[in-house]
N, C-alpha and C positions, 0 to 999 in steps of 0.2 A: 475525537473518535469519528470514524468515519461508517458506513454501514450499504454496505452495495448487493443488491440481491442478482445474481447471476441471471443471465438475460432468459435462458430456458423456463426460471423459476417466475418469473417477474408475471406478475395479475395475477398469481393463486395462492395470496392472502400472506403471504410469507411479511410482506413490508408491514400491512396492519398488524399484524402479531407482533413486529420489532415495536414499531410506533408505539403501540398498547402499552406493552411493557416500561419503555421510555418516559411514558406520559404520568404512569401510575409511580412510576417512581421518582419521579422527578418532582411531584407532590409531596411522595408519601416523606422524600426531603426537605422540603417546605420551599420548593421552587414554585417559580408562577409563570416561566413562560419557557417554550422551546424552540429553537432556531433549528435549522436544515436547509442545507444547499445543494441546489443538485443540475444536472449538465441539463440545460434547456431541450435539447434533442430528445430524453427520455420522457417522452408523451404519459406513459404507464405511470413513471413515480409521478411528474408535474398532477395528473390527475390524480392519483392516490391521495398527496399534497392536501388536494383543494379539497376531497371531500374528508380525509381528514378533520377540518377545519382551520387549516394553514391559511394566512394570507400571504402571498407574494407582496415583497416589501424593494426588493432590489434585483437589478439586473446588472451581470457586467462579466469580463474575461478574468476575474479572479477575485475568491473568497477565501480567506486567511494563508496567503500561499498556496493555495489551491489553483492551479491555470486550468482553464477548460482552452485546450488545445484546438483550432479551428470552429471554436463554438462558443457559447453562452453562456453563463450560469445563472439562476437562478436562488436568490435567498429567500427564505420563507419565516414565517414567523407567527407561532400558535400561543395566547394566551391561555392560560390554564386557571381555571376556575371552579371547578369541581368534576368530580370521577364525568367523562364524554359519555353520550347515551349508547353510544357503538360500541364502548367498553362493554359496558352493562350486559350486552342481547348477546 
């Protein structure tokens, strides 16, 4: 699955609202961790990412068949340990 929020839309909470949902249920499965990759050029998600509580784990020109064409990519990687406080507010 992949999840790309249209560039017009991109900083007004649209990706936290995906992420949220993703997070909560991904528990409420009895998951415990979430990956995400994304083209290193996009300042707005890389940032979203981090305050999320993603850690950047891997760098490189392609994730799972995925090529980032003249670019970078970025893998991210969130342990999941109970409902995030950003959920909650």
């Amino acid at each position: 699955m992949g999840v790309v929020v249209t560039k017009k839309y991109r900083g007004n909470g649209v990706g936290k609202q995906i992420f949220g949902h993703l997070e909560s249920e991904t528990m409420r499965l009895g998951g415990s961790e979430l990956y995400s990759f994304i083209n290193a050029d996009n300042l707005v998600s890389k940032s979203l990412h981090h305050k999320l509580g993603f850690d950047e784990i891997a760098k490189g020109s392609s994730f799972l068949n995925v090529k980032f064409d003249g670019g970078e990519g970025l893998l991210f990687k969130k342990m999941l340990h109970e409902l995030s406080s950003w959920l909650k507010s």
